[in-house]
C-alpha atoms as one frame of an Amber mdcrd trajectory, in Angstrom:
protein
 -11.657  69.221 -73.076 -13.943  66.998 -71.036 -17.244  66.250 -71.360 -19.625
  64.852 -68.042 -23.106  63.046 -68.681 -24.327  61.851 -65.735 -27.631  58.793
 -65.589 -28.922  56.948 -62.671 -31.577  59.352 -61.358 -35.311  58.935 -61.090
 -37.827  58.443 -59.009 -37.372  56.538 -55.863 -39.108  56.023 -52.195 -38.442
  56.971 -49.337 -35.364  54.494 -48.308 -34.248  52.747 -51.303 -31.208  53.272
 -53.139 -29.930  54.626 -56.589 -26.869  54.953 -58.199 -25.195  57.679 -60.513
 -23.264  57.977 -62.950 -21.103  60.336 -64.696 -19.045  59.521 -68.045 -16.091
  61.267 -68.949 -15.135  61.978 -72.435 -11.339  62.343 -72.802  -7.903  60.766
 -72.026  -7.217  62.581 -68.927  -9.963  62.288 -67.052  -7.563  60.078 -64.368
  -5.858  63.334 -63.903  -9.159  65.043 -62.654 -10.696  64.843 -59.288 -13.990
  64.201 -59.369 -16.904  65.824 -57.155 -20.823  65.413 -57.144 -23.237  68.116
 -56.279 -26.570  68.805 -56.045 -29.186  71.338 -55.773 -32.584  71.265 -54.819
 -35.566  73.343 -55.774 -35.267  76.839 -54.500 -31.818  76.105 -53.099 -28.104
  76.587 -53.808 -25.750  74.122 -55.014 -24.330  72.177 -52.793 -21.304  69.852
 -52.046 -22.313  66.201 -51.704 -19.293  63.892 -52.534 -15.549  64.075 -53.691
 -12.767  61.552 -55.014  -9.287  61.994 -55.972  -7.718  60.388 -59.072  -6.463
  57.203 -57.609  -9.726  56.605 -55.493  -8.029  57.102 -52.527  -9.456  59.820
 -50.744 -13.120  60.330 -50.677 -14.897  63.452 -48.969 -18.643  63.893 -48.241
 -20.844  66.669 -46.572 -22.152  65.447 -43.506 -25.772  65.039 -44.136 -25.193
  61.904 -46.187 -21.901  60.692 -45.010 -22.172  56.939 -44.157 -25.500  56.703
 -46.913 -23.099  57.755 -50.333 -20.231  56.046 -51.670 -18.148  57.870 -53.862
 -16.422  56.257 -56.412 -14.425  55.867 -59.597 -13.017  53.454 -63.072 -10.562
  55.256 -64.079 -10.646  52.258 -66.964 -13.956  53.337 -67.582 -13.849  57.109
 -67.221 -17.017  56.739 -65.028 -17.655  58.029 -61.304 -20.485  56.812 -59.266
 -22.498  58.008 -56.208 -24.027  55.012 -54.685 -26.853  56.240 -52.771 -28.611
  54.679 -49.869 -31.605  54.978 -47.845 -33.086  58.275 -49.388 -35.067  60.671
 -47.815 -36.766  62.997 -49.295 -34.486  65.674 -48.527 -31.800  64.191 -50.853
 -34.448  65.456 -53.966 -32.748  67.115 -55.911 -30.840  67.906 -59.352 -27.287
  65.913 -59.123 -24.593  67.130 -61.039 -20.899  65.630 -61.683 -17.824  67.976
 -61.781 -14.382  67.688 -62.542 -11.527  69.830 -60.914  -7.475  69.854 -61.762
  -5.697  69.380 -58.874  -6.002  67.827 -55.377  -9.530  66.679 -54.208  -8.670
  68.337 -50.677  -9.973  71.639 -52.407 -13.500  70.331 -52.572 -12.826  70.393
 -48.614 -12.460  73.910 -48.544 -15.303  76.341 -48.265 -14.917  77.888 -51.906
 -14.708  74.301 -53.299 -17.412  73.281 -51.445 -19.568  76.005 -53.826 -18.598
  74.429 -56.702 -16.520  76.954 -57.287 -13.422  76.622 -59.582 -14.618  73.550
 -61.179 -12.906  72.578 -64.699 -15.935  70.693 -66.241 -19.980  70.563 -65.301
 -21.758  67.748 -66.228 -25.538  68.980 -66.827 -27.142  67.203 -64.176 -29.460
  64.605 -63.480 -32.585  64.444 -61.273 -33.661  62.555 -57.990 -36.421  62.651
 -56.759 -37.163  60.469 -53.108 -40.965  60.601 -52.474 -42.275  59.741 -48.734
């Protein structure tokens, strides 16, 4: 069993920067990788950021590739989204997930749902004001 609590969010403007957090109860959370969602008011979940277990391979939707950093302590059983200049469109509710297996699946368009997913964390919010 693993248990996710993600921290980090709050309230920021309009091009500043956070960063998340999600903590991993458990010994095996090295064996997991590791994915961050998000969904915004009246929206579905969606796919934001992936890692694998040895930080290796990282994933991220296009709308805030080269703003996010994905990544992981496996020492600490902590992964991290740094985030960088925020719009407001990156408002939202972020949540952490784990998944067994590759991180490729987060690649594919069921993983990309959040489909499949071992472990939920119960989210934190963002909110970017303009």
């Amino acid at each position: 069993q693993v248990q996710l609590v993600e921290s980090g969010g709050g309230l920021v403007q309009a091009g500043g920067s956070l960063r998340l957090s999600c903590a991993a109860s458990g010994r095996t959370f090295s064996s997991y990788a590791m994915g961050w969602f998000r969904q915004a008011p009246g929206k579905e979940r969606e796919f934001v950021a992936a890692i694998n277990w040895s930080n290796e391979s990282t994933y991220y939707t296009d709308s805030v590739n080269g703003r996010f950093t994905i990544s992981r302590d496996n020492a600490k059983n902590t992964v991290y989204l740094q985030m960088n200049s925020l719009t407001p469109e990156d408002t939202a509710v972020y949540y952490c997930a784990a998944k067994t297996g590759s991180s490729s699946y987060f690649k594919t368009e069921r993983g990309q749902t959040g489909a499949g997913m071992a472990y939920w964390g119960k989210g934190t919010l963002v909110t970017v004001s303009s």
